[in-house]
C-alpha positions, -999 to 999 in steps of 0.1 A, spaced: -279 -183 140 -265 -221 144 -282 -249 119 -302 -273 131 -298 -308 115 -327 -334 122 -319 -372 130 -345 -397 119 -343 -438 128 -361 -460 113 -361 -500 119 -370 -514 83 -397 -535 93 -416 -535 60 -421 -566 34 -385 -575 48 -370 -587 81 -346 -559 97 -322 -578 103 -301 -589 70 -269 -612 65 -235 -591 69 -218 -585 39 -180 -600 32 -170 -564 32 -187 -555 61 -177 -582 85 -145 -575 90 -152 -538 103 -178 -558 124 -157 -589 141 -183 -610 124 -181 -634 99 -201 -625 63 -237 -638 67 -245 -632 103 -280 -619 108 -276 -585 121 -303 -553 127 -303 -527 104 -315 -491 111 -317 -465 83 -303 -428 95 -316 -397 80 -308 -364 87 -314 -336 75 -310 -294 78 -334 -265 87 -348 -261 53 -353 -302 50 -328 -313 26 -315 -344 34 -275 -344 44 -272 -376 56 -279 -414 49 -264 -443 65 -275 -477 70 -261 -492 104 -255 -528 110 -259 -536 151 -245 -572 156 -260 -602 175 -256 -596 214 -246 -561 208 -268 -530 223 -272 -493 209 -276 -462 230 -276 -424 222 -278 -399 245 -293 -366 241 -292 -329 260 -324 -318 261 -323 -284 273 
């Protein structure tokens, strides 16, 4: 029988604003300079018994869009 692994998204939208400055490391890998606001989602995913295996936090840079597509049958 195949695993399963789970995906969660989650746009931090708590005490903070989700979007937060790019880092000087991070920037680069971006094409942005450090300091530019950008929206952060945080990634879980996990397997068929619920432990997490996963955990990124993504950076999605001003006038940039996200999609994911997914086969539902």
């Amino acid at each position: 029988m195949g695993a399963h692994v789970g995906r969660h998204h989650a746009v931090d939208v708590g005490a903070r604003s989700p979007h937060r400055p790019v880092t000087r490391e991070d920037a680069p890998l971006l094409g942005l300079e450090p300091g530019t606001p950008a929206l952060t989602m945080t990634n879980r995913y996990w397997d068929q018994n619920g432990g997490v295996v996963e955990y990124a936090v993504d950076f999605l840079g001003t006038g940039r869009e996200l999609s994911a597509e997914y086969a539902l049958d």
